[in-house]
C-alpha positions as CSV (number, residue, x, y, z in Angstrom):
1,X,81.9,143.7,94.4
2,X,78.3,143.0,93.3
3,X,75.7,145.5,91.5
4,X,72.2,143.8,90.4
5,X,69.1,144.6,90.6
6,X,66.6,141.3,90.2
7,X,63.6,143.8,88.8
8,X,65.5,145.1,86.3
9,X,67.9,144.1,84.1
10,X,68.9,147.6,82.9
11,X,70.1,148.2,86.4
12,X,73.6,147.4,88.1
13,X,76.8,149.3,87.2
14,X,80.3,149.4,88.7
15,X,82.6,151.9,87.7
16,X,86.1,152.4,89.4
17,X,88.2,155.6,89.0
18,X,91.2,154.5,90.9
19,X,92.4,152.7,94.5
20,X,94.0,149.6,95.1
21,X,92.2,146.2,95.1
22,X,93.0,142.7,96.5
23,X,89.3,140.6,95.7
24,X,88.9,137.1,97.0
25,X,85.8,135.6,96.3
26,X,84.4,131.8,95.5
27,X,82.1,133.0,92.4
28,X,82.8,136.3,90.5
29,X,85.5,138.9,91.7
30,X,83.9,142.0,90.0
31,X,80.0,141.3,88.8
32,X,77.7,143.9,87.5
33,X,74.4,143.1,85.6
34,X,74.8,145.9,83.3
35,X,78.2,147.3,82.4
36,X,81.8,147.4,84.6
37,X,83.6,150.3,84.0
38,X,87.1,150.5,84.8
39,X,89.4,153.8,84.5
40,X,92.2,153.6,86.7
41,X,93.6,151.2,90.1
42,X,95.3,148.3,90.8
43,X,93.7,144.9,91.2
44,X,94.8,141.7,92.4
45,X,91.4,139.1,91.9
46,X,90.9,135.5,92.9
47,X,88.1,134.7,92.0
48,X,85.6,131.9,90.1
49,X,85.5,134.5,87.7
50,X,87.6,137.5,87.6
51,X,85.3,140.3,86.2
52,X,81.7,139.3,85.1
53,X,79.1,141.8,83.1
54,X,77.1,141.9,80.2
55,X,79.2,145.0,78.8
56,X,82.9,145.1,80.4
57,X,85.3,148.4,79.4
58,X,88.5,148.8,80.8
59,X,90.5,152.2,80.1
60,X,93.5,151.6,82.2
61,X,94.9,150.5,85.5
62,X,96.7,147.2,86.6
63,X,94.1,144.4,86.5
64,X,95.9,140.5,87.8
65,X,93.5,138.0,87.8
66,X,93.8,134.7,88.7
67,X,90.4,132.5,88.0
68,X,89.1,128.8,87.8
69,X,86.0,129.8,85.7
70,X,86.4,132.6,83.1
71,X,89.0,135.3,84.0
72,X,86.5,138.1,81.9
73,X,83.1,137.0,80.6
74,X,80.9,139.5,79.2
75,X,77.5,137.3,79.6
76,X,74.2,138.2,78.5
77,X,73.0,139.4,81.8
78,X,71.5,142.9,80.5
79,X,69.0,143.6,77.5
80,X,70.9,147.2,77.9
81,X,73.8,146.2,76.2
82,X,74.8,143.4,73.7
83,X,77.9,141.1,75.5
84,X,81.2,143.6,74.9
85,X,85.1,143.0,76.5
86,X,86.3,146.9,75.5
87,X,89.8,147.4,75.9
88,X,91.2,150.8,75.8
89,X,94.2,150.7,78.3
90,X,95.7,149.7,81.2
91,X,97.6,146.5,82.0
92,X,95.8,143.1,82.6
93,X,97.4,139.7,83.3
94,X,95.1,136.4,83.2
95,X,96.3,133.3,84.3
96,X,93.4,130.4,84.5
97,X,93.0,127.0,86.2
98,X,92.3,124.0,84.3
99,X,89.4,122.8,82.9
100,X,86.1,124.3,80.6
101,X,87.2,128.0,81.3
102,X,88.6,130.8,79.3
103,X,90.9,134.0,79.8
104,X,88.2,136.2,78.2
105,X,84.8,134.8,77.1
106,X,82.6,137.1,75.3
107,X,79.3,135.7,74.0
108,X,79.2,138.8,72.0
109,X,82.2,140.7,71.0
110,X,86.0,141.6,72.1
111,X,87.7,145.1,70.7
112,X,91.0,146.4,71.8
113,X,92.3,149.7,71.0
114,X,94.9,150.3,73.8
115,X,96.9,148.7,76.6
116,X,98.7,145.4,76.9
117,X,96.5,142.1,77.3
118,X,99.0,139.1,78.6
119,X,95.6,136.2,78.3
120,X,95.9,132.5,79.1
121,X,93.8,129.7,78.4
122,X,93.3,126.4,80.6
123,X,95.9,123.6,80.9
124,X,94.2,121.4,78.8
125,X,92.5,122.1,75.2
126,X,89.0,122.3,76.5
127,X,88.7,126.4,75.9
128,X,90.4,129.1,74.8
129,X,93.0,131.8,76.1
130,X,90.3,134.3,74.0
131,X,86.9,133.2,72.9
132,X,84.2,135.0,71.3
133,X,80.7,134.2,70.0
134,X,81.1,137.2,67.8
135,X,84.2,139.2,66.7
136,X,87.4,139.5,67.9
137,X,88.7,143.0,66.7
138,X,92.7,144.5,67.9
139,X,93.0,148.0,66.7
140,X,95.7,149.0,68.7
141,X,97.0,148.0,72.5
142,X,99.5,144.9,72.6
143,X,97.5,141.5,73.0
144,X,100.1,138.1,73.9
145,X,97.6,135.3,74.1
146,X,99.0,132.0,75.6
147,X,97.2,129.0,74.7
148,X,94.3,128.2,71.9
149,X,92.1,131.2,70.5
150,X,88.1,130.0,70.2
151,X,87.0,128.9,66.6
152,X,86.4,133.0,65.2
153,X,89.8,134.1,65.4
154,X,91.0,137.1,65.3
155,X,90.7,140.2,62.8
156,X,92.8,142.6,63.1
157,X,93.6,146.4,61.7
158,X,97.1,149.1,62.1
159,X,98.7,146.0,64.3
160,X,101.9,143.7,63.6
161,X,101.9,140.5,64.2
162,X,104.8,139.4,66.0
163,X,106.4,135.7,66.0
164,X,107.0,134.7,69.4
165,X,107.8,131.6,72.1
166,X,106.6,132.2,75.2
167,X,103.7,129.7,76.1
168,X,106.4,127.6,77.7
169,X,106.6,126.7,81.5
170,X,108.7,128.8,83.9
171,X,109.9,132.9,83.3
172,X,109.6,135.0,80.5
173,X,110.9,138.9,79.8
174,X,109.7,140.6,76.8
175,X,110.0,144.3,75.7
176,X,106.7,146.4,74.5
177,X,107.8,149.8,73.2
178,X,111.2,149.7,75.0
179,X,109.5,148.5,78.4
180,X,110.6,145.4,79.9
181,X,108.0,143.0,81.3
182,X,108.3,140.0,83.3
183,X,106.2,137.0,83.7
184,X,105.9,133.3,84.7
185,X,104.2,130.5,83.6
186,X,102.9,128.0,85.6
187,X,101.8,125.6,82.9
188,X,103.0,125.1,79.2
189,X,100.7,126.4,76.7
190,X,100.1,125.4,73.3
191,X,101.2,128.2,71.4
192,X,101.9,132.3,71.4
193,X,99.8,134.8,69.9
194,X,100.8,138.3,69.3
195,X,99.3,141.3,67.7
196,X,100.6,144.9,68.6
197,X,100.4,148.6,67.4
198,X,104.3,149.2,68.9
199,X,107.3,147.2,68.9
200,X,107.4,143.8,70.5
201,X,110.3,141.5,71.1
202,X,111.4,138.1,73.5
């Protein structure tokens, strides 16, 4: 799915209200100069990179990416907007290749006031499973980040942080508000991550 328009880089938005999604692609799953909107579906991307814009919200749905570049990069492709990863809601699972790539890669900011963020980073220690060139800001939501977090960190506001194992190889359940998740991973990581507004336990 591709919106751009070369004479103007104000132009090219994609915004989804719902259906279901299975993206295959070589470069970017989801690519939009200007913003990418999502409200509601489910996804299942391969892709080079998952989701690429210069402003990227997502308000809900069930987002599974798997990518060999970055899994969401909010790029400077727009003067409209100044690089953004919003998170509101929904579900969304990032599981990287190895090498210079990150789960999320903002070269501006990352906020996240709802939903539950499982991010991984690479195999390897080259980049992170969350990297920003600004701030990184959780408000609310669940965030489990697998792997090394880029040089800024984290801030964080009305959120636990929760002390947890589950960067190693192989299955994992957790609970998040009396829900029970399931997950594998492929690789070992070097460390879990875990900030939420509700109860979280292994």
């Amino acid at each position: 799915l591709h919106a751009e328009n070369n004479n103007d880089d104000t132009k090219g938005t994609i915004l989804i209200l719902g259906g279901d999604f299975v993206i295959r692609a070589g470069d970017d799953g989801i690519h939009a100069n200007t913003s990418i909107t999502i409200d509601s579906g489910d996804f299942d991307i391969q892709a080079g990179e998952g989701i690429e814009s210069t402003y990227v919200l997502l308000n809900g749905g069930s987002i599974q990416i798997q990518s060999w570049d970055d899994g969401i990069n909010a790029a400077n492709k727009s003067s409209a907007y100044r690089p953004t990863v919003e998170i509101t809601g929904g579900e969304i699972t990032i599981v990287m290749g190895a090498g210079d790539t990150d789960g999320i890669d903002s070269n501006g900011t990352y906020t996240q006031s709802g939903g539950i963020v499982i991010t991984r980073g690479p195999n390897s220690t080259m980049s992170a499973a969350l990297d920003t060139d600004g701030t990184a800001q959780i408000t609310g939501g669940t965030i489990i980040i697998l792997g090394a977090l880029g040089e800024r960190g984290i801030t964080h506001s009305s959120v636990s942080t929760y002390t947890l194992s589950l960067h190693s190889s192989g299955s994992h359940t957790i609970k998040i508000n009396g829900t029970s998740y399931k997950f594998t991973n492929s690789y070992s990581y070097s460390k879990t991550t875990c900030y939420s507004s509700v109860k979280v336990s292994a």
